[in-house]
N, C-alpha and C positions, 0 to 999 in steps of 0.2 A: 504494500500500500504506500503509494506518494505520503511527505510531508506536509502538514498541514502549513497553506499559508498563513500570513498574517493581513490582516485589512491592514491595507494604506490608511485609509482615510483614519482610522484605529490607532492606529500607530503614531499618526500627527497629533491627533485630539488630545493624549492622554499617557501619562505618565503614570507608575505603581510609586508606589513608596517605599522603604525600609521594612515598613510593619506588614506592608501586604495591601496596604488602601492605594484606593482610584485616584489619582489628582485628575481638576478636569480647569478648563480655563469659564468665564461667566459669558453666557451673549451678552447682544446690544452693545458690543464696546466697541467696534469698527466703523461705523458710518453715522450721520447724523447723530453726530455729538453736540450740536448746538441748543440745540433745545433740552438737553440733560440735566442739572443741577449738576454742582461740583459732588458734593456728597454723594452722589449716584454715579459719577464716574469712578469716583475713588473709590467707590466699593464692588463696584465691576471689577476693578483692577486685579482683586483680591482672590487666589484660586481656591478651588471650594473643594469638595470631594464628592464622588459620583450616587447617591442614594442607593440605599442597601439592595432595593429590587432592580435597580439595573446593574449589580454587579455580576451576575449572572454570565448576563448578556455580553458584558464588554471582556470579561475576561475569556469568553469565547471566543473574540473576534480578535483578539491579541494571543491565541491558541498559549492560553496558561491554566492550562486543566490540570 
């Protein structure tokens, strides 16, 4: 049996961590930023981690079973 790939797109999104968690980056932070509040962009900035029910999913798509 072939090698599982990895999703591109997977691969770019999202980073694990040390402990084993998802790093993920925030939307809305790329385009029409004018009409934003400063507060709202600063906390875009800020990377989050991926909810427990889609960690499933993504560590599927980054073949880390």
């Amino acid at each position: 049996m072939p090698k599982m790939k990895t999703k591109s797109s997977a691969k770019k999104r999202f980073k694990v961590t040390g402990s084993g968690k998802i790093k993920r980056k925030h939307a809305f932070k790329s385009h029409i930023l004018t009409k934003k509040t400063k507060k709202q962009k600063r906390n875009l900035t800020k990377a989050g981690l991926v909810h427990k029910s889609d960690v499933a999913n993504i560590k599927q798509q980054l073949c880390m079973k």
